[in-house]
VMD Tcl script that draws the C-alpha trace (Angstrom):
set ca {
  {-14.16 -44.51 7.03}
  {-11.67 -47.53 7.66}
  {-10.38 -49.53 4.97}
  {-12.74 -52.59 3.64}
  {-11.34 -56.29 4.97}
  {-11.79 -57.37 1.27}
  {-9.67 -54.67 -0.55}
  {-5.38 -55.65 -0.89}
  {-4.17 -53.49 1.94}
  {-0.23 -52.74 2.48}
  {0.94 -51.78 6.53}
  {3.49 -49.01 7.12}
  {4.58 -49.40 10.89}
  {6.41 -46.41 12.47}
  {6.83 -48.07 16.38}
  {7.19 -44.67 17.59}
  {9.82 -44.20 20.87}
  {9.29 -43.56 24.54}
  {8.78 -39.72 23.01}
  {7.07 -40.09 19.79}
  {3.96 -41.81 19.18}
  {4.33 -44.55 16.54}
  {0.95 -45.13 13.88}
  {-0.06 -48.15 11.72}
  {-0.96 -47.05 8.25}
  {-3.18 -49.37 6.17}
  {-3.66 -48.28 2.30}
  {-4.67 -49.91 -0.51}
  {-3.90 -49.56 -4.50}
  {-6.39 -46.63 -5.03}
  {-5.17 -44.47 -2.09}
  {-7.46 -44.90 0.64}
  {-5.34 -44.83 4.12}
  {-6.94 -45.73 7.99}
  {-4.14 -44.16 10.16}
  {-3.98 -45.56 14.05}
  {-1.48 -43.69 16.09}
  {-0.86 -45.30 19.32}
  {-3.52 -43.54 21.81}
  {-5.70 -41.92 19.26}
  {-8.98 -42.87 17.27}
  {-8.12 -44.28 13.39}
  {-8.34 -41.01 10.96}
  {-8.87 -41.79 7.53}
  {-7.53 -39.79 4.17}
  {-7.01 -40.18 0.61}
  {-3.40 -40.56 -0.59}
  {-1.76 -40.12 -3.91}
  {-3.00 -43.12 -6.10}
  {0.37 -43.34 -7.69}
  {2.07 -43.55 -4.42}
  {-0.21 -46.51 -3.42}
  {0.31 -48.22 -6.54}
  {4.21 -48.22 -6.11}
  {4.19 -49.26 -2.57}
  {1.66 -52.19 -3.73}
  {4.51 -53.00 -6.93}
  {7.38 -52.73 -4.63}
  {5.95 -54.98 -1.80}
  {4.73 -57.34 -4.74}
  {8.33 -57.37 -6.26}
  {9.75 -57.83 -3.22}
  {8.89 -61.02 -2.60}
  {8.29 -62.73 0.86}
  {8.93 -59.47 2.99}
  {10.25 -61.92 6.03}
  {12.80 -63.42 4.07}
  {14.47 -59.72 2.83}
  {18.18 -59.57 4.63}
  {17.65 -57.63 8.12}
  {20.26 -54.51 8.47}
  {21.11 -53.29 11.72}
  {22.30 -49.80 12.63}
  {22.77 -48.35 16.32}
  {19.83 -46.95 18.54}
  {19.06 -45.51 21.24}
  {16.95 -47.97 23.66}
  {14.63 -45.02 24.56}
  {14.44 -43.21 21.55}
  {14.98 -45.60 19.08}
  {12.30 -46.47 16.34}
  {11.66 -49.18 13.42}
  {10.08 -49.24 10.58}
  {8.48 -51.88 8.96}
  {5.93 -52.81 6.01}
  {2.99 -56.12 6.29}
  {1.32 -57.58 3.73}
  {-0.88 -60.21 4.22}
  {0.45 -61.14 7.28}
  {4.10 -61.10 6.34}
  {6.67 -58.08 7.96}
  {9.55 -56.57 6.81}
  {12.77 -56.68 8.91}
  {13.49 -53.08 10.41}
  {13.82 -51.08 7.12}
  {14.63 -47.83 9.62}
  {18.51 -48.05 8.76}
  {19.64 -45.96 5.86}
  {21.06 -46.57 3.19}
  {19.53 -50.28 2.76}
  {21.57 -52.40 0.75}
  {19.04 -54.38 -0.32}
  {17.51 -52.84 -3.75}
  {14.24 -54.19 -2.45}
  {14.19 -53.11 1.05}
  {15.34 -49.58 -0.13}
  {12.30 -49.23 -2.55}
  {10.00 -50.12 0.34}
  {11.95 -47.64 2.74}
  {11.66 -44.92 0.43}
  {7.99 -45.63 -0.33}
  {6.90 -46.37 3.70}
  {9.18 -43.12 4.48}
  {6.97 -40.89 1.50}
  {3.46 -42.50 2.92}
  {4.51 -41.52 6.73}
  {5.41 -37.97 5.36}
  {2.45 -37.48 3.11}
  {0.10 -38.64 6.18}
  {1.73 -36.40 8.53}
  {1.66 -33.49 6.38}
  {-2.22 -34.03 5.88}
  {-3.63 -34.78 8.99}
  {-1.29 -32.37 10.67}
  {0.06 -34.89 12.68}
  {3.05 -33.23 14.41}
  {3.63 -36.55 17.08}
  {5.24 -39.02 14.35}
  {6.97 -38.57 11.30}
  {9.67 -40.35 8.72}
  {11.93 -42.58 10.84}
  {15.07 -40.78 10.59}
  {17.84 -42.52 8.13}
  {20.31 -44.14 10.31}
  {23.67 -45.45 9.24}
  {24.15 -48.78 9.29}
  {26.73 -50.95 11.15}
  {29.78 -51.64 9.54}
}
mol new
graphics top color blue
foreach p $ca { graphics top sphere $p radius 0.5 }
foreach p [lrange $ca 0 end-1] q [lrange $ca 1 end] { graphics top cylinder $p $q radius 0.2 }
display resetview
């Protein structure tokens, strides 16, 4: 079942590399999740309410998600991977680079990072999984 067009939906955004699939995950605030991974049909499950509901606080106290500072960290062209979070129709810069220094865009790492993890984990997804924390450049 996908996700109604009508309920408040948050995107997490793993792009995936040239050896990892990426997936779009759409929730809302009650834990319903549509998961596309690049080549594959949309799976739907239920997630953690209280998960949903942080993600939904965090993007909400995060204010306009384009206009968080971008952080840039090395990667490799081919293997590389970002992460990002939408809400209606606003993205994140690349939150992939760890630690964030942005309060805000560390919240929403965390809480994209425990969505792509809990997903995984129940759909037995082995092709995707938490971006890996990155440093970032100095």
């Amino acid at each position: 079942m996908l996700l109604p067009a009508s309920s408040t939906q948050v995107s997490v955004i793993d792009s995936g590399s040239t050896n990892r699939a990426g997936a779009t995950i759409r929730v809302d605030e009650t834990g319903n999740a549509t998961v596309e991974q690049r080549g594959s049909e949309p799976q739907s499950t239920k997630l953690d309410a209280q998960l949903c509901e942080q993600l939904m606080r965090d993007v909400k106290a995060a204010g306009p998600l384009s206009a968080l500072p971008p952080q840039h960290c090395p990667k490799s062209v081919s293997f590389g991977s970002r992460l990002y979070v939408e809400f209606n129709g606003d993205r994140s810069p690349d939150i992939s680079c760890s630690p964030q220094k942005d309060p805000r865009s560390a919240a929403l790492q965390k809480d994209a990072n425990e969505v792509l993890a809990t997903v995984r984990k129940q759909l037995g997804l082995s092709r995707f999984g938490p971006v890996r924390p990155v440093r970032p450049v100095q």
